[in-house]
C-alpha positions in Angstrom: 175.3 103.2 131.4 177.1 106.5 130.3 176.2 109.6 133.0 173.4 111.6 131.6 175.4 114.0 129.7 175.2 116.7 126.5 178.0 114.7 125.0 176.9 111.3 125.7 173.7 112.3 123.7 175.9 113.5 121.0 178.0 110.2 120.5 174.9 108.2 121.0 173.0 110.8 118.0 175.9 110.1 115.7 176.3 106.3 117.0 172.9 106.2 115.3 172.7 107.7 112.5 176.4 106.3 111.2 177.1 103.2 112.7 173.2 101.1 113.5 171.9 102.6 110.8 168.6 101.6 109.0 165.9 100.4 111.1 167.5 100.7 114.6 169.1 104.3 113.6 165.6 105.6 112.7 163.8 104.0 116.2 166.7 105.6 118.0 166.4 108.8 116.9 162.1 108.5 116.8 163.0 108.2 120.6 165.2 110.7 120.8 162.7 112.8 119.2 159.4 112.0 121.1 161.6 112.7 124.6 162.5 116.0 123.1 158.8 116.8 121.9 157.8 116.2 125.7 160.5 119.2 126.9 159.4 121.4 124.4 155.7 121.0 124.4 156.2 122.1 128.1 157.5 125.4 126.9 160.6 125.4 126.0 162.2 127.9 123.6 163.8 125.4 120.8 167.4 125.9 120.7 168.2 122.6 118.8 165.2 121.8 116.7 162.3 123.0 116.5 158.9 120.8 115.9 156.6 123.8 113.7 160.0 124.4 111.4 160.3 127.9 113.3 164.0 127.9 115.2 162.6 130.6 117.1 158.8 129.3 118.2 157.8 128.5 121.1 155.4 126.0 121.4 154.0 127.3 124.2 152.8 130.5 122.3 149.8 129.3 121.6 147.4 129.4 125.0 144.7 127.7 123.3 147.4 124.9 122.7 146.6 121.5 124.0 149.9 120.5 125.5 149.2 117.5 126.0 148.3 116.9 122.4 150.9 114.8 120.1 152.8 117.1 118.6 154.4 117.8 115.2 157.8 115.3 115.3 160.9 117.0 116.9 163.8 116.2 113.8 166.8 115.6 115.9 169.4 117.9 113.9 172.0 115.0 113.4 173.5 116.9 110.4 174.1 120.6 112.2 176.8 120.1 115.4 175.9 122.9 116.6 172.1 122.5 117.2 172.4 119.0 118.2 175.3 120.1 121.0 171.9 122.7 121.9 169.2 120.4 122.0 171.6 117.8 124.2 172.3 120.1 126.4 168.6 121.2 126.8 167.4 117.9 127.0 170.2 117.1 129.9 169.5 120.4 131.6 165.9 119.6 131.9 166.7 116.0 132.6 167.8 117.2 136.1 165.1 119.5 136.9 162.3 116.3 135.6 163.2 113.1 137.6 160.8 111.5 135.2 162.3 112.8 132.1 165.5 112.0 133.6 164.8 108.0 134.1 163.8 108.2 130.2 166.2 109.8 129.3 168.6 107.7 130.8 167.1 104.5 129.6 167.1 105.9 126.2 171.1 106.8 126.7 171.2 103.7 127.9 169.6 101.0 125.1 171.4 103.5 122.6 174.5 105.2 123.4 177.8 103.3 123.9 179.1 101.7 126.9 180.9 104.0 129.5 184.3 102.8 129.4 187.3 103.7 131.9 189.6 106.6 130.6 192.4 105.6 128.1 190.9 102.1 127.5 192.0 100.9 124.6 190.7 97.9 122.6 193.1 96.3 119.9 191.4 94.0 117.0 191.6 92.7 113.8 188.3 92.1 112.5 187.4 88.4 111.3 187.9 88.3 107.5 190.7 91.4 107.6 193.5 90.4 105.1 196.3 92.1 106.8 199.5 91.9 104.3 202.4 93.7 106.6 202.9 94.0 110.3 200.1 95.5 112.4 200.9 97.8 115.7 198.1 97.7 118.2 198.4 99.7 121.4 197.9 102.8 123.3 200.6 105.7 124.0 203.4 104.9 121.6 206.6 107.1 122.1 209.9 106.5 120.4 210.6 104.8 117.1 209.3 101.4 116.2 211.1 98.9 114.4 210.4 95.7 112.4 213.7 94.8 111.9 215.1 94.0 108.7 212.4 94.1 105.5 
């Protein structure tokens, strides 16, 4: 599992939205967003999306407010890097102060994001059906000049 991080969010947000795509995209980021509905129906000035439309509300404004009441839909703001990089680092921030949140959090990071791998691991391959018509260089770190000898 990748450590419970702003960036880990991130890749596993854009994971979703460009690589599963379709069905499993949209459950990923429905779960996304009903864990980020629960932080900010606590109170929490929206700094990466905000579920009433209003970048600024807070959903906590309202003291006749059922809190515990479902909310509007938090839309996870895939398309703005900035926001998203915001609402990760909310969500991770509160993440540590919620043990609960945290376990859901981490499970959700967990079923979606992508595998934590050791630093500079690299992973070479052709994929089946590639038509590869010249040499192919796979590796990590290349320095100097490379050579196929004579063409």
């Amino acid at each position: 599992m990748d450590p419970l991080t702003a960036g880990a969010l991130i890749a596993a947000v854009n994971a979703a939205v460009s690589g599963a795509g379709g069905e499993a995209g949209r459950r990923a980021l429905d779960g996304l967003s009903a864990l980020a509905r629960r932080v900010l129906r606590r109170g929490a000035t929206d700094p990466g999306a905000d579920p009433a439309g209003d970048p600024g509300a807070d959903p906590a404004a309202d003291p006749g407010a059922d809190p515990t009441a479902d909310a509007e839909p938090v839309t996870i703001p895939y398309d703005d890097p900035e926001r998203l990089r915001r609402l990760a680092e909310l969500l991770v921030e509160r993440a540590r102060q919620d043990p609960e949140l945290g376990r859901d959090l981490a499970a959700w990071l967990n079923r979606y994001g992508a595998p934590a791998e050791e630093h500079g691991t690299v992973h070479n391959s052709v994929s089946d059906g590639a038509r590869i018509t010249g040499p192919v260089i796979q590796g990590r770190d290349f320095h100097g000049p490379i050579s196929f000898g004579p063409q």
